[in-house]
N, C-alpha and C positions, 0 to 999 in steps of 0.2 A: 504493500500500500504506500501512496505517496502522499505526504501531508501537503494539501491541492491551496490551503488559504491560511494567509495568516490571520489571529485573532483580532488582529488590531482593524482589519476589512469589516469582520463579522459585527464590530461592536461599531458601528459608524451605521449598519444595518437598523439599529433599533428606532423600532417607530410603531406605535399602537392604531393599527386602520382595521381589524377586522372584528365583529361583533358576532356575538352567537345568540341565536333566538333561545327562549326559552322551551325546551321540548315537556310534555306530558310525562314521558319516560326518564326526563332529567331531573335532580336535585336542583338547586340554589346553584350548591355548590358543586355539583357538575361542569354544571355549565358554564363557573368562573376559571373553572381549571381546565376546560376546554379551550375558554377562549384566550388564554394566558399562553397555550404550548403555541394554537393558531401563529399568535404575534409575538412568539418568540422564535428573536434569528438566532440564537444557539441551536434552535429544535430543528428549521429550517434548514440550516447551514449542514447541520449534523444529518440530514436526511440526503441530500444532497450530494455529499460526499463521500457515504457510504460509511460513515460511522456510526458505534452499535449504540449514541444515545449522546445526548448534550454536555453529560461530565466531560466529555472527550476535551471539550478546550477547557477545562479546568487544569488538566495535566498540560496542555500546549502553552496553558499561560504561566503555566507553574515552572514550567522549565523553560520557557521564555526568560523568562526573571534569575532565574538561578543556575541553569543552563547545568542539569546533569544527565540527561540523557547523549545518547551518542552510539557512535560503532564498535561492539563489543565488549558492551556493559555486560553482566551477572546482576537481573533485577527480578526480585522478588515481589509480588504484586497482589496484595490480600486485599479480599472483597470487590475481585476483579470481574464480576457479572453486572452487567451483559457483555464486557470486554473492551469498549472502548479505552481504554487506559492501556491495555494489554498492545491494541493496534498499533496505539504512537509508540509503543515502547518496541514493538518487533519493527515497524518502519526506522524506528532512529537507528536499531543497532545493526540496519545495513545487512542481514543473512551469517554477520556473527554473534560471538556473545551467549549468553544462556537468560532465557525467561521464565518463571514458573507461578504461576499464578492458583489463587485459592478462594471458594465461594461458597456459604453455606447452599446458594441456588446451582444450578446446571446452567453452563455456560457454553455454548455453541463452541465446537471446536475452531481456533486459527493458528494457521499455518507459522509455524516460527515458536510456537510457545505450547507448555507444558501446563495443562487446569487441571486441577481435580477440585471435585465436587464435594465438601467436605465441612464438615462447622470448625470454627477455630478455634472455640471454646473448649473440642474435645479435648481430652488429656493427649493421644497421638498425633493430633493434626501439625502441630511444629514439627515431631521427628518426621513425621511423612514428609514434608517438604523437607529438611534437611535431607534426607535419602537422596532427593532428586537433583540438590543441587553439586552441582559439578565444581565447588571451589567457595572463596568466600563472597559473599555477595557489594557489588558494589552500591546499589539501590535497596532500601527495604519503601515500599510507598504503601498506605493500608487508606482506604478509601471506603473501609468497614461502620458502619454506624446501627447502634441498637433501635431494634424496634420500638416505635415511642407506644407509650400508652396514658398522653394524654398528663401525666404528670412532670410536670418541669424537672422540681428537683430529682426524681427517681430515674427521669430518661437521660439527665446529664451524668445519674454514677454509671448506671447503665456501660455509656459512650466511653465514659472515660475508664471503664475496665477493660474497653476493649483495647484503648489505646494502649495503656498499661501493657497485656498481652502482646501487642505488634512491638511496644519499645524492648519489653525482655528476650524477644525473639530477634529485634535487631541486633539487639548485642550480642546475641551468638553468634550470628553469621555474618555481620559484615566484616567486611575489611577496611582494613586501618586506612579513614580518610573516606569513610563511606558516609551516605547519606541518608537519612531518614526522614519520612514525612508522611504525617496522618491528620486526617481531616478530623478535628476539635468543636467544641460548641463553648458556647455562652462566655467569650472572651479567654477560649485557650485553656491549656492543660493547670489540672489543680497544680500548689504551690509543690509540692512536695516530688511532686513526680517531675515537675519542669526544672527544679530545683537539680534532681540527679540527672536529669537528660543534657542539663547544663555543664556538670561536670563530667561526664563525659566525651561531649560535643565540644567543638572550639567556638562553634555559629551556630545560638537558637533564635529563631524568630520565627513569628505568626505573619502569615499573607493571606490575605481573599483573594479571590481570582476575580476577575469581572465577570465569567462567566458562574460564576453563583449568583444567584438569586438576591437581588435588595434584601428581601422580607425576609433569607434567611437569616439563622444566627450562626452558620457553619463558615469555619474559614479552616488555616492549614499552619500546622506548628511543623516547622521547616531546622533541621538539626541536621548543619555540614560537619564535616572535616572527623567522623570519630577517630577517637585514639587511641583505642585497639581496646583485645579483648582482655588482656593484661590490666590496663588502667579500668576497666568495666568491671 
């Protein structure tokens, strides 16, 4: 796959012109999330270009910014369903490199990368990916987020267990000078956990992409340069 547009076109796109009628068959609130994908050019753009869904420029604009994808990376990819994350990362590393991605859903197979369909939660799902990977990883990226149920504070420990999760599995497998990034809620990882990701990390900080959503609260706690498994 060839990455066809940059984000910076897609977002010059926005403009709200299309209206959805109210259907019999619809909610309220159907009908407002219908007509939100309508006029949204992340949705559009991403259909367009054969990408498996609008997060797709979240990671384009993610490494836009930071710029760690590339040819020949080892990237590990949790909560990679429907796969667009998967796509940019087998496009940047050029036919080399090792990909291996994980999803408690079923993820359509692509060409260049390793899924398995798996919860991350279980106690084996880290060693299972460890098996697969062919050396130490230079990406760990987790785009994983708990299902809400509607209460604030219980869907943020939720989230941030899961992060928790994707950070201690960083630190097994990446390699010295590797990078880590997981998609956070309500202004970023609790104190304690960003506290050790800091002393292991040389570079933490939070970015939103513009291809998230205003109304969301989700952005990305972005952790370069680790310094190895020794100091971890």
């Amino acid at each position: 796959m060839v990455i066809k547009k940059s984000s910076t076109k897609v977002r010059a796109q926005r403009s709200l012109s299309v209206r959805v009628k109210t259907a019999k068959s619809r909610t309220k609130s159907s009908t407002l999330w219908l007509q939100r994908q309508l006029n949204d050019p992340y949705v559009s753009a991403a259909q367009k270009e054969g990408y498996r869904s609008r997060a797709t420029y979240k990671l384009i604009q993610l490494d836009e910014k930071y710029k760690f994808l590339g040819k020949g990376k080892r990237i590990v990819d949790l909560g990679c369903a429907p796969g667009g994350w998967t796509q940019i990362a087998v496009a940047k590393n050029k036919g080399a490199g090792q990909i291996v991605g994980l999803d408690i859903l079923e993820t359509e197979p692509i060409h260049g990368a390793t899924l398995l369909c798996q919860d991350f939660t279980e106690p084996n799902a880290a060693d299972d990916l460890k098996a697969l990977l062919e050396g130490e990883a230079d990406v760990v990226m987790s785009d994983m987020a708990a299902n809400t149920i509607g209460h604030q504070q219980t869907d943020h420990l939720r989230t941030i267990w899961l992060v928790e999760l994707a950070y201690h599995f960083a630190k097994e497998v990446l390699a010295e000078g590797g990078i880590f990034i997981a998609k956070v809620f309500q202004g970023g990882a609790e104190t304690t956990l960003l506290n050790d990701i800091k002393k292991n990390f040389t570079k933490v900080t939070h970015f939103k992409p513009d291809a998230s959503r205003k109304d969301s609260s989700e952005t990305y706690l972005v952790a370069q340069g680790f310094k190895g498994n020794k100091n971890a």
